[in-house]
N, C-alpha and C positions, 0 to 999 in steps of 0.2 A: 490081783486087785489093782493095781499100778502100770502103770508102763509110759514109757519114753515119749515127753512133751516139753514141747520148750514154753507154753501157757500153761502150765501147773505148777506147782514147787514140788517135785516130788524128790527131791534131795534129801529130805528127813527119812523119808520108805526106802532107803538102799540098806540092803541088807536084811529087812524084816521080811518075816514070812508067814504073809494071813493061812497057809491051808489049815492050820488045825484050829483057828476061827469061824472064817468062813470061805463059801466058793461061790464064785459071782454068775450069774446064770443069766446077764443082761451088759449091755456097754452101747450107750448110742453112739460112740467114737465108730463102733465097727458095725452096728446092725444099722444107722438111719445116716454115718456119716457127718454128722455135729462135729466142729470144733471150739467151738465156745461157750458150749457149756457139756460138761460131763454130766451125765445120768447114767446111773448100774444099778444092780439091784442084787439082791445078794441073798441065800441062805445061809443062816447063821449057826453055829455047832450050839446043842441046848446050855452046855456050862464054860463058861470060861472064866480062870482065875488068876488075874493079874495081868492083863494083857496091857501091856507101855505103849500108847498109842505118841508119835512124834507130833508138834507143834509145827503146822505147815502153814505159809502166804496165804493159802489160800479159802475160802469159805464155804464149810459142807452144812449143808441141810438131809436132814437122815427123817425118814419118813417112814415109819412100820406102817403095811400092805397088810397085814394077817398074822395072827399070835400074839400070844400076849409076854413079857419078862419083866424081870428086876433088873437094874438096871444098876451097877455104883461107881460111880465117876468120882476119882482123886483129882484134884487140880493145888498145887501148892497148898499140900496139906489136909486143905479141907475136902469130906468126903461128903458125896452127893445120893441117895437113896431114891430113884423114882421108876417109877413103870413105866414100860412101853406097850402101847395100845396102839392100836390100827388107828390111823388118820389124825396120829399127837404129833406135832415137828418138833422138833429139836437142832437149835442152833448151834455148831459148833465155830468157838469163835478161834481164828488165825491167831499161829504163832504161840498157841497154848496147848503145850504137852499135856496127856494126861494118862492114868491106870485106867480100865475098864475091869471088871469083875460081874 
């Protein structure tokens, strides 16, 4: 999911290991040659429970493509309930940890 850039923050992902999440099936770093802005795209496993995502510099936007899920994001404490549909964005904002389920 990750890999070695001195324009990312990717110091919180050492050690973590998306396979039994998801498997990325896209990267413009290596199909179009981008460095300044990442795009991947990714399938995702149907259930995931408790996944601790790190708190990184920098700012994702996540875009479902096809399918639909539940979605529950922890962030200090409070728990978040929402759906993921095709063409909903979702901000993730820098430097906030959080659970996925």
């Amino acid at each position: 999911m990750v890999f070695d850039s001195a324009r990312f923050d990717l110091q919180p992902y050492v050690g973590f290991d998306e396979t039994g999440y998801v498997r990325r099936t896209y990267c413009s770093w290596e199909s179009e040659g981008w460095r300044s802005l990442l795009v991947q795209r990714f399938e995702h496993a149907p259930v995931v429970d408790d996944m601790a995502l790190p708190g990184t510099a920098d700012l994702h936007l996540v875009l479902p493509l096809s399918g639909t899920a539940v979605m529950e994001t922890q962030r200090h404490g409070k728990l978040v309930r929402q759906s993921w549909v095709p063409g909903r964005l979702e901000l993730v904002i820098p430097d906030h940890p959080s659970v996925r389920s």
